[in-house]
LUMDRENMI-998060 format. One line per field, with one value per residue (C-alpha): residue number from 0; residue in three letters; z negated, y, x. Coordinates in pm, 1 decimal. Layout:
N
nr	c(NUM;...)
rest	c(Ala;...)
zz	c(Z;...)
yy	c(Y;...)
xx	c(X;...)
***
This chain:
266
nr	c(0;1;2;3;4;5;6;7;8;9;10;11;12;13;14;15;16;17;18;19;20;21;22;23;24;25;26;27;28;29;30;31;32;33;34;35;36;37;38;39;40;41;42;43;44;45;46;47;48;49;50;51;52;53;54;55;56;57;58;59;60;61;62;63;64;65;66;67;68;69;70;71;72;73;74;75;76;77;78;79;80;81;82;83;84;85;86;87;88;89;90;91;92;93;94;95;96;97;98;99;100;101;102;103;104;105;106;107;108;109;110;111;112;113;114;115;116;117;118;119;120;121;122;123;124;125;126;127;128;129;130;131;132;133;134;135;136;137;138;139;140;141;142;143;144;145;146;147;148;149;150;151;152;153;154;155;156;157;158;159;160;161;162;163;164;165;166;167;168;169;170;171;172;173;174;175;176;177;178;179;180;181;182;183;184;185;186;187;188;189;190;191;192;193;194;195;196;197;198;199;200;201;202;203;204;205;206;207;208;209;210;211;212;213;214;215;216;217;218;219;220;221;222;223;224;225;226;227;228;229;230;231;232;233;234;235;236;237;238;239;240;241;242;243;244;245;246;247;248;249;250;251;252;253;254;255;256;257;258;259;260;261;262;263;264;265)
rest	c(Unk;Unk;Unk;Unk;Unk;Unk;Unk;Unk;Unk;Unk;Unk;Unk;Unk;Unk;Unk;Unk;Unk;Unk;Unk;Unk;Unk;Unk;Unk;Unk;Unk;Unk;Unk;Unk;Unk;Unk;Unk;Unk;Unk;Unk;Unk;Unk;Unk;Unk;Unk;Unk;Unk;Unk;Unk;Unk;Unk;Unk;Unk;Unk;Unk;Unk;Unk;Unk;Unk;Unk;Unk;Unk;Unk;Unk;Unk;Unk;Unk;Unk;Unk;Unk;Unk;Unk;Unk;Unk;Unk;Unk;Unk;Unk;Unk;Unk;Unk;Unk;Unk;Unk;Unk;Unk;Unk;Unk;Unk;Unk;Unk;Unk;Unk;Unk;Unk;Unk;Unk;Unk;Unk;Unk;Unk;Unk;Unk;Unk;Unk;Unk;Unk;Unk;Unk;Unk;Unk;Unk;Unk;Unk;Unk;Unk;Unk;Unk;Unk;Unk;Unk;Unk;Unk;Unk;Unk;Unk;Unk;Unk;Unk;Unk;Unk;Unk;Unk;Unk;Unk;Unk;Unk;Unk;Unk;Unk;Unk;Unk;Unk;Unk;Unk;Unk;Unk;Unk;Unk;Unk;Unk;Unk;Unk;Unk;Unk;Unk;Unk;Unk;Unk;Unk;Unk;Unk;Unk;Unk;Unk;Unk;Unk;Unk;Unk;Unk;Unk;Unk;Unk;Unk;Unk;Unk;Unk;Unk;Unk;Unk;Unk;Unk;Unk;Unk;Unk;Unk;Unk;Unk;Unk;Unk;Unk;Unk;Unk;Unk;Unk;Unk;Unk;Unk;Unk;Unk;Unk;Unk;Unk;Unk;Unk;Unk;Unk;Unk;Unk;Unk;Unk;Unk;Unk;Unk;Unk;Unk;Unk;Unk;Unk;Unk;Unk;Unk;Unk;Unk;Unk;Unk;Unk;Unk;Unk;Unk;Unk;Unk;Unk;Unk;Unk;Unk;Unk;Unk;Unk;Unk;Unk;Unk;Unk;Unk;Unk;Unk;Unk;Unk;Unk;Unk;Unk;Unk;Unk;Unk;Unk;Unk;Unk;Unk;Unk;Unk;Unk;Unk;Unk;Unk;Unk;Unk;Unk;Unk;Unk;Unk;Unk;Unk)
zz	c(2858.4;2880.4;2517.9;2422.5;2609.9;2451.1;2104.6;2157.6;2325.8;2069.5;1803.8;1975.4;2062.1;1681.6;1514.6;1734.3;1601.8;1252.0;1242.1;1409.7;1208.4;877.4;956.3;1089.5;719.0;525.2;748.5;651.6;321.3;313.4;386.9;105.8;-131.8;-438.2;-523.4;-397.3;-38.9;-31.6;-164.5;152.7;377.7;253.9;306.4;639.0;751.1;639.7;828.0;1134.8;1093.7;1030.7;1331.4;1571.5;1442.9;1463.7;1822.6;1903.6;1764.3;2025.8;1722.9;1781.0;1375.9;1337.5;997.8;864.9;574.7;449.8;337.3;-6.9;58.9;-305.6;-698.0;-703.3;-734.6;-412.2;-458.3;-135.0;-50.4;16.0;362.7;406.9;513.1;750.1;537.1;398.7;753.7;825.1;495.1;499.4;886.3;761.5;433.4;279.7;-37.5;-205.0;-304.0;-533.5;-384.5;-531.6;-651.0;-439.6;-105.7;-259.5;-154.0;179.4;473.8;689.4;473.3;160.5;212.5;418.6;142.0;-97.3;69.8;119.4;-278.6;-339.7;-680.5;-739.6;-965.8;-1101.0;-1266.5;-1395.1;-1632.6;-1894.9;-1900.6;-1565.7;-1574.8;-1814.7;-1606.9;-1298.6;-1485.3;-1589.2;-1228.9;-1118.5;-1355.7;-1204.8;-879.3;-995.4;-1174.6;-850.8;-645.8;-477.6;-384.6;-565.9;-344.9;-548.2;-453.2;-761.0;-593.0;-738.9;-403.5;-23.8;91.3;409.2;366.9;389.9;48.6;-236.4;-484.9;-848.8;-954.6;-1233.3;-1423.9;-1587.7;-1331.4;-1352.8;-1670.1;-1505.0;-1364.0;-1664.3;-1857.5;-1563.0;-1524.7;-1174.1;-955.3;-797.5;-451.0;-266.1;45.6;248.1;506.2;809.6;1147.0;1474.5;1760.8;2105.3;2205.7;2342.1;2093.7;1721.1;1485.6;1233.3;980.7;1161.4;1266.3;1143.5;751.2;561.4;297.5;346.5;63.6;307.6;564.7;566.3;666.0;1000.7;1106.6;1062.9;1206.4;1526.7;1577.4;1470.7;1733.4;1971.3;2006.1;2292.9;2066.2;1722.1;1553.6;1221.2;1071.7;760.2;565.2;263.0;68.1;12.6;-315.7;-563.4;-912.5;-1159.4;-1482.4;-1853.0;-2158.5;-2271.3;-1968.1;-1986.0;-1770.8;-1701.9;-1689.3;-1400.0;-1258.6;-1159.9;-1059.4;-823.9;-705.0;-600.5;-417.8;-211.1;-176.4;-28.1;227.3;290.2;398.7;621.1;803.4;877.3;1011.5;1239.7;1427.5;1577.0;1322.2;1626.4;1580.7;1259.9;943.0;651.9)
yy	c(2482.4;2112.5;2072.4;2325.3;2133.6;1804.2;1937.6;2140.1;1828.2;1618.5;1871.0;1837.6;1444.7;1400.6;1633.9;1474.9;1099.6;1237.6;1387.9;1038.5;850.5;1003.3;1031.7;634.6;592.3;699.8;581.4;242.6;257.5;275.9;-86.7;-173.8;-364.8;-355.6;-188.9;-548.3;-459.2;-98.8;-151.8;-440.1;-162.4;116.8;-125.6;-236.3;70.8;319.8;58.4;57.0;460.2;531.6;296.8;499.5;819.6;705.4;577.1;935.6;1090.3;890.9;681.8;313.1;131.8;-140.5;-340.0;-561.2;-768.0;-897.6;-589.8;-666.1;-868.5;-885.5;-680.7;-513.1;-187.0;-40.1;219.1;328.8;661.5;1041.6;1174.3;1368.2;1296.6;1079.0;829.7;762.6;723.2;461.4;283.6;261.7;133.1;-195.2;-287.1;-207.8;0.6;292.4;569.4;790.3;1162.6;1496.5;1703.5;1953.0;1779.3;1732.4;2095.8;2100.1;2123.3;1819.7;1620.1;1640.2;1499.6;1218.6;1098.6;1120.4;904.5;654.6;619.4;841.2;851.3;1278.1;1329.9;1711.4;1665.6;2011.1;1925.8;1653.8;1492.1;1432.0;1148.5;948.9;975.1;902.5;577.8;469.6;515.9;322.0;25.4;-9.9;-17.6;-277.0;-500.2;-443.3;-642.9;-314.8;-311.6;67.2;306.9;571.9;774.1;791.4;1076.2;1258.5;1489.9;1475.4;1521.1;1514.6;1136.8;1244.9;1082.6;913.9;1152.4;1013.7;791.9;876.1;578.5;700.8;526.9;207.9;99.1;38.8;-298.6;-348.9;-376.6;-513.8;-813.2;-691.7;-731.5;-412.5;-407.5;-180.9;-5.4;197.1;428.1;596.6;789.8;831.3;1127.9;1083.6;1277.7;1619.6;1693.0;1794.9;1582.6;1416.7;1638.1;1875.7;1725.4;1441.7;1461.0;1762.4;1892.9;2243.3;2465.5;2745.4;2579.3;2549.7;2234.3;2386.3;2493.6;2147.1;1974.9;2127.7;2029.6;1634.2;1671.9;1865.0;1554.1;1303.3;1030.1;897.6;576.9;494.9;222.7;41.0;-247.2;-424.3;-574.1;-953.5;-1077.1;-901.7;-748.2;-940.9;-788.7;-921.0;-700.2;-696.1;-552.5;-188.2;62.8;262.5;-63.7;-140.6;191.0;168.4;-168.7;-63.4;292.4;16.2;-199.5;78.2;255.1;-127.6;-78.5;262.0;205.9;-150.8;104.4;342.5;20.0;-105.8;266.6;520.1;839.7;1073.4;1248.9;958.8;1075.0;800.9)
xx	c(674.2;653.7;740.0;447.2;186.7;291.6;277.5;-59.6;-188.2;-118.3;-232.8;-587.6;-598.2;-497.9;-758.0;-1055.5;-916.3;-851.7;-1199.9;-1395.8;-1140.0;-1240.0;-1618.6;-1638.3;-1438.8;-1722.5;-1985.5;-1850.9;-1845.2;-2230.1;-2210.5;-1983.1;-2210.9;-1939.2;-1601.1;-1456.1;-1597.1;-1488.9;-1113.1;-1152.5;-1245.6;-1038.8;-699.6;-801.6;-896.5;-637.7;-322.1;-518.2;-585.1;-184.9;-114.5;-295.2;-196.8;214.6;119.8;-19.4;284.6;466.4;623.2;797.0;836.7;1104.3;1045.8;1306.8;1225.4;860.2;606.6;453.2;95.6;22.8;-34.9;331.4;487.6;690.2;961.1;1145.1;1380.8;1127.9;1219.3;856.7;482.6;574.1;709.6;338.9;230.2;488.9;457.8;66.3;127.5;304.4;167.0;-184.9;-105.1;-229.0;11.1;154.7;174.3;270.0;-9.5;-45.8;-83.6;-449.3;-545.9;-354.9;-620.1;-713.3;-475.0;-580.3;-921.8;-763.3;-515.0;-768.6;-981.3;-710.7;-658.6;-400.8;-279.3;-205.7;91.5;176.5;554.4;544.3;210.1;268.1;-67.9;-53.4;238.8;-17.7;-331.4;-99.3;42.3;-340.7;-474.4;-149.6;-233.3;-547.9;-500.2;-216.7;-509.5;-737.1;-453.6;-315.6;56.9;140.8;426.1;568.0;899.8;1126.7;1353.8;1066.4;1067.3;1185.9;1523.8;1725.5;1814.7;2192.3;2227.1;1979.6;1872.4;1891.5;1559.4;1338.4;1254.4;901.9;725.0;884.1;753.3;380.3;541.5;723.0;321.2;119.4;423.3;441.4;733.4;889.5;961.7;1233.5;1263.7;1448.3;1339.3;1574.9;1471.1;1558.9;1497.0;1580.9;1947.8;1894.2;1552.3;1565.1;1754.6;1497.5;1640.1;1467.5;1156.8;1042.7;1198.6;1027.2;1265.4;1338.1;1144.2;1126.6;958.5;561.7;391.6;208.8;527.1;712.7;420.5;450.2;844.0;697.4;452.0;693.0;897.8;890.0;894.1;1076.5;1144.0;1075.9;1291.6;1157.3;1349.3;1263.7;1499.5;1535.0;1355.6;1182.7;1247.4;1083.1;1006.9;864.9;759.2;1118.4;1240.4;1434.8;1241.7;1617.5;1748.1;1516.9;1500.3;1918.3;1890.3;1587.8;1821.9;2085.4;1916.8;1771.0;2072.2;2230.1;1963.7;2026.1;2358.0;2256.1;2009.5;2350.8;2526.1;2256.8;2197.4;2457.0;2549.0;2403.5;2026.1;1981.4;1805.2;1808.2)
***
């Protein structure tokens, strides 16, 4: 009963902030003078947005490493929806989603808003409109998070990278930045298998929402690797692509080390 009333509580405290979050959003914009002002806003706005909503979700982040604060590309390890809420809570980026969150309710108006660059795998002239939009939110200054798993998984293990994403840093002469993401649930609740990474193909967003918000609380652990990739024209995009899947996967396993095997999802 007590779990219930959390979870339907927090269902209605985060719709009213969603709703007066994503109406003050727009109201703001009206005094954006330029694009310069409203890519300002939008950063701003959107890390102070997905730190509220993690605190109403009853979520604690730990970062280790420096976030990106400058024109790079960001690849980290695809757990679920969450990640994007973490990620956008420690470093102001825009991201690159899978195209059919665009149509989900509530949350597809929301990540649009934020920038997010849609990507349909399954229709070839969507990788090159993806990989233009990319570029120039690279040449606007933007720090660019894509997942190269190319979908979520349980974090038990890293799921090969595709590389066709890589090879915007390798033309923009932008470093590529890796990360590595893990959770934690509280002993006794739902494993973040269960609740907090969104994986299974059988199990509908509404329904995995409500064991998120079911849970007392969660942490989120975030580490970025030390130094960057750097990249030049003559740089091989697979090349990169394994060296970027290794460094992750280093982290990956320092995030296992640092936390007990017990109700961990990384």
């Amino acid at each position: 009963m007590i779990v219930r009333f959390r979870a339907a509580t927090r269902a209605v405290v985060l719709a009213l902030f969603l709703g007066a979050w994503f109406l003050l959003y727009w109201m703001g914009r009206l005094f954006c003078w330029n694009s310069r002002s409203r890519r300002w806003w939008r950063r701003h706005y959107m890390q102070d947005g997905a730190r509220i909503t993690l605190h109403l979700l009853g979520a604690r982040v730990a970062v280790r490493g420096r976030a990106p604060d400058r024109a790079c590309i960001v690849v980290c390890n695809h757990l679920g929806y969450v990640d994007v809420i973490v990620l956008a809570s420690v470093a102001r980026v825009v991201f690159v989603s899978r195209a059919d969150v665009e149509s989900w309710p509530g949350v597809g108006p929301l990540t649009k808003s934020a920038g997010t660059i849609f990507l349909d795998r399954q229709r070839s002239r969507s990788i090159p409109r993806a990989l233009d939009r990319m570029r120039r939110a690279v040449s606007d200054g933007s720090g660019v998070v894509f997942f190269p798993e190319g979908t979520s998984s349980d974090g038990r293990d890293l799921l090969p990278f595709r590389s066709s994403l890589f090879q915007v840093a390798i033309e923009m002469g932008v470093p590529v930045c890796c990360a590595a993401l893990a959770y934690r649930t509280p002993a006794g609740e739902r494993s973040p298998e269960e609740a907090v990474a969104w994986w299974q193909d059988d199990l509908d967003f509404f329904p995995h929402c409500w064991r998120l918000l079911s849970l007392s609380s969660f942490e989120a652990r975030v580490s970025f690797t030390e130094g960057r990739i750097e990249v030049s024209e003559s740089t091989d995009r697979r090349s990169l692509c394994t060296e970027a899947e290794g460094r992750v996967r280093r982290a990956l396993q320092d995030l296992k080390a640092d936390v007990p095997n017990e109700g961990v999802a990384r």
